[in-house]
C-alpha angles and dihedrals in degrees: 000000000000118000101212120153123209109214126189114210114186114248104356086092098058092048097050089046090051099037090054099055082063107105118250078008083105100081092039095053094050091044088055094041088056096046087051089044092047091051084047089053094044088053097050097050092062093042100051119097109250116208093141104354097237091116093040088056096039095064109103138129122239130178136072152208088058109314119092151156145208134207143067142275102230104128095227098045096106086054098057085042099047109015135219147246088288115026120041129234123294096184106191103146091052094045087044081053107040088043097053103049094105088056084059098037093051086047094056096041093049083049096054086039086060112048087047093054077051100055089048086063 
């Protein structure tokens, strides 16, 4: 079973959505989304209870052209995120998100910033 949370972040979709359909804006998009997703791991990773490590290890980001996710495969993950009837949440992938949307949001504006310094030439 693979523990993988979809966040919406407001926003963030459409830009990508537009910025993507710009021409040569494909390499540096990805290039900002994994530097965003790296930060969130990395995050994670320090955020996560550790009782064995498994979950701390297992935290990564896979995909590609635009579309990613982050999480792990580890079966018992959204119980540590969300908790259960009888142990309470321990978020560690939402707070990793939320936290790190100025990352993104620096990465894409640098990125916008630079193409348009490179028009001007």
């Amino acid at each position: 079973m693979m523990a993988a949370l979809n966040i919406k972040v407001e926003g963030v979709d459409n830009l990508v959505k537009a910025l993507s359909q710009i021409q040569g804006f494909e390499k540096p998009l990805a290039e900002a989304l994994e530097l965003y997703l790296e930060k969130v791991v990395t995050d994670a990773k320090a955020i996560v209870p550790v009782r064995t490590g498994t979950l701390q290890r297992s935290i990564r980001f896979w995909g590609g052209e635009g579309k990613y996710t982050v999480g792990s495969r580890v079966h018992y993950a959204p119980y540590v995120e969300y908790g259960t009837s009888r142990m309470a949440p321990r978020p560690f992938l939402i707070p990793a998100l939320m936290q790190n949307i100025p990352v993104l949001r620096e990465a894409l504006l640098n990125m916008v910033a630079e193409w348009l310094r490179r028009r001007g030439e």
